[in-house]
N, C-alpha and C positions, 0 to 999 in steps of 0.2 A: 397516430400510430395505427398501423395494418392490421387487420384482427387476428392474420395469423404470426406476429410477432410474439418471440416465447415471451417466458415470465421474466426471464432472468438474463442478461448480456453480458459478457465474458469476453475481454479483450487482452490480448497477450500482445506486450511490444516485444517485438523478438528479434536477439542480433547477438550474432557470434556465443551461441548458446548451447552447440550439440552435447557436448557433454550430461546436460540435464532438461533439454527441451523436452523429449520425452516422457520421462516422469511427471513433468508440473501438465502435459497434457492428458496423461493418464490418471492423474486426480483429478480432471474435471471431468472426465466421462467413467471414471468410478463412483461419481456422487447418488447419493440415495433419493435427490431429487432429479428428475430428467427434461423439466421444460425449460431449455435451457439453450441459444448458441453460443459457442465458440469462434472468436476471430481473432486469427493469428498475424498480425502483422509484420514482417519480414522488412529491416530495412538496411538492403542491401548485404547480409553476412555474407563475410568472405570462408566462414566453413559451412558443413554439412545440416547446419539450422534449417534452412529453409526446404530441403530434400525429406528432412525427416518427418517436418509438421507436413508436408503436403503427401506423405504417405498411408495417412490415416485415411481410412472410407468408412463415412460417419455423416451421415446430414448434415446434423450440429455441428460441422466443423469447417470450418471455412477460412482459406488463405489468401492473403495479402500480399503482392512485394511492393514496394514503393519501387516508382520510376525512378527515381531519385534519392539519394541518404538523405532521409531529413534530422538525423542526430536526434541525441538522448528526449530534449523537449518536445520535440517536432514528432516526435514516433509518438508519445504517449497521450499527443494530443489528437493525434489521430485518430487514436482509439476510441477517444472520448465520441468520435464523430459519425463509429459504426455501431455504437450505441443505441438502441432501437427497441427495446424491451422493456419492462415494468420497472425492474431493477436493474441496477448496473455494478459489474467490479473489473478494476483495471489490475489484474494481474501480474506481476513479472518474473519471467521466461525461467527464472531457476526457482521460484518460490511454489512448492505444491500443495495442497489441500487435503484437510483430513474428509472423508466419506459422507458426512452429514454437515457442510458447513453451509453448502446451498439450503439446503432444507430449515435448519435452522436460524439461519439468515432471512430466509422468505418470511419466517413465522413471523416475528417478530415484526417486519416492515407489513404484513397484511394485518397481526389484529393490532401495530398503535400507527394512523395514520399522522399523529404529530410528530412522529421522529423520523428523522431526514436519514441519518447513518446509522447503521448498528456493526460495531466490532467487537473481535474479542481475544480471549490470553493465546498466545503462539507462542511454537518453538522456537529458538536459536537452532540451526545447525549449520554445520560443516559442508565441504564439499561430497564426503563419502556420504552423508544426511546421517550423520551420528551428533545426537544431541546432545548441546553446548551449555544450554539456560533457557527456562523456562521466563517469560515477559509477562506479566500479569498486575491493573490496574489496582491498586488496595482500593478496592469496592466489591460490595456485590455486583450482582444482575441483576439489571433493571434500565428504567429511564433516569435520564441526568439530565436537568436542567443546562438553558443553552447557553448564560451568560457565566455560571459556575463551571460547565465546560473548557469555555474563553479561558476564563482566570487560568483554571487549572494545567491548560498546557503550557500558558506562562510562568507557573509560577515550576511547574517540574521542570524545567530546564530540558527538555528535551521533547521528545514526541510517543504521550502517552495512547494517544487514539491506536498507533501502529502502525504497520505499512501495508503497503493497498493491498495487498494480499488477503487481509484480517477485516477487510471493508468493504462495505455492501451500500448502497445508496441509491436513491431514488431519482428514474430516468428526467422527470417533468423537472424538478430542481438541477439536476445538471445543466439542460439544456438552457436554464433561464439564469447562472451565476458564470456561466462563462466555462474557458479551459483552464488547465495549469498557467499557473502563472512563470514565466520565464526568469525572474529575476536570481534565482538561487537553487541549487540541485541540491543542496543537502535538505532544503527548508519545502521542497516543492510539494508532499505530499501532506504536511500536514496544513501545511498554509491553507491547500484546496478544501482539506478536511474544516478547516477554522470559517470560511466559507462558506459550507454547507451548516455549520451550528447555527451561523448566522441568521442560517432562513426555518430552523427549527432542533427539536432534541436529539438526545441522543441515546443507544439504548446499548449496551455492555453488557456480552457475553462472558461470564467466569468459567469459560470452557475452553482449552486448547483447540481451534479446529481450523489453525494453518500453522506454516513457517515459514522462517525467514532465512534463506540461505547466505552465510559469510563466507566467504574465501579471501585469500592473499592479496587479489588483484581486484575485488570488488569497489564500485564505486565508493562505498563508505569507507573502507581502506585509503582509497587514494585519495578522498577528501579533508582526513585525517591532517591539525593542524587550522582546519579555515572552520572548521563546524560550530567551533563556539562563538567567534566570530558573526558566524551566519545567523547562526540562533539571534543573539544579541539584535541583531539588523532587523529580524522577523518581528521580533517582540515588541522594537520600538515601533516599527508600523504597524503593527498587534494593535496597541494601546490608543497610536492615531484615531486608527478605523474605528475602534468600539470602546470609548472611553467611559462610558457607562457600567463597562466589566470588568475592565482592566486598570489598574493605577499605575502611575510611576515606581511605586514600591513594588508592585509583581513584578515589574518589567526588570528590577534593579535583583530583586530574590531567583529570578530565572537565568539571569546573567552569571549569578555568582553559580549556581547549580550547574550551568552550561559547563563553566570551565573546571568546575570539577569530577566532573562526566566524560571529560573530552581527556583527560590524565590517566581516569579510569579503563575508558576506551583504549589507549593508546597502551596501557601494557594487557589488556585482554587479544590486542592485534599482534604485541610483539609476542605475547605465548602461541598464539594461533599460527604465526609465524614457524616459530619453533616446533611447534609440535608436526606442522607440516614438512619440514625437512627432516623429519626422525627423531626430535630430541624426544628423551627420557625427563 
């Protein structure tokens, strides 16, 4: 690593996003901490995405286009690869950041050097970013053990770490566990998160200091239907990988939790639905 590489790497995959690329770039050069790049990488949008991010005059801010579309896997493992700083977060293009999530992020990975990831509670919002639901782990803040970690995204039937937005991680471990792994888009980010426990703890913020944007047409929407499914697939190679954490019985407890989760989901999209066309 360069000496003048910042603290912190910030990687946006960005595509077909203008509606809110702006904002989720405006929370990262509002954050309270400033040693920081931004890299936006652009692949291929066919709207006004890529005009908007390359508008900014900012050091810290640097754009990408691919030569080529390399589609939803391929962008985000890109990012992984402009990666170059102490810490790293992959971003995505509609998800923006509260003011101190860098800062309190950095804290946390500078005074415990055995924790690999630290996340924490975010918002649910909307397209207009009017807030939905509040996400939050039943734990305090602290460090968490890495094989009780394992279980536990097993055994919640879904994905309690959060979405990359809410995660922060340490450059030398990314570079040496590899990229996203391609097998499944619903499962892809905690899988990577499951990964990094592997190679050490984890540390959970009880503080709101991102979100997570839903809309109609977002990829969780349209995955809707295969999610539990996918979970299930995840879990059984969960278990493969780290049988020492996981048992057959998480793997069956997370299953049943998937598909119960996936029902729930499904009328929280058909109200989101509705309320998006006007309904009362």
């Amino acid at each position: 690593m360069e000496p003048s590489s910042p603290k912190v790497s910030i990687a946006i995959p960005l595509y077909n996003c203008a509606s809110h690329i702006r904002a989720t770039i405006d929370s990262v050069l509002a954050q309270t901490f400033g040693d920081f790049e931004l890299t936006v990488i652009d692949d291929q949008s066919t709207d006004h995405s890529y005009h908007i991010a390359s508008s900014y005059d900012d050091p810290r801010v640097r754009v990408v286009k691919n030569i080529e579309r390399q589609g939803f896997f391929g962008n985000w493992n890109a990012c992984l690869e402009f990666m170059t700083g102490t810490y790293c977060k992959l971003l995505p293009h509609d998800d923006p950041l509260e003011p101190t999530c860098l800062e309190k992020q950095v804290q946390v990975l500078d005074r415990h050097p055995e924790v690999e990831l630290v996340h924490n509670a975010r918002k649910i919002i909307d397209p207009a970013g009017n807030i939905l639901a509040t996400r939050r782990v039943k734990e305090t803040s602290g460090i968490k053990d890495s094989n009780e970690s394992l279980r536990q995204i097993v055994r919640s039937g879904t994905n309690p770490i959060g979405e990359p937005a809410s995660v922060m991680f340490r450059r030398t471990t990314k570079d040496r566990i590899g990229g996203f792994c391609e097998a499944d888009m619903f499962s892809i980010d905690v899988e990577y998160w499951s990964r990094l426990l592997a190679e050490g703890k984890r540390y959970y913020i009880d503080e709101v200091l991102s979100s997570f944007r839903v809309w109609p047409d977002s990829a969780s929407v349209r995955l809707f239907g295969s999610q539990s499914r996918s979970m299930r697939g995840f879990y059984q190679r969960l278990q493969k990988r780290y049988p020492e954490a996981i048992s057959p019985s998480d793997v069956r407890i997370g299953a049943l939790k998937s598909s119960a989760l996936e029902l729930a989901r499904g009328g929280f999209y058909a109200w989101m639905r509705w309320t998006q066309r006007g309904g009362r």
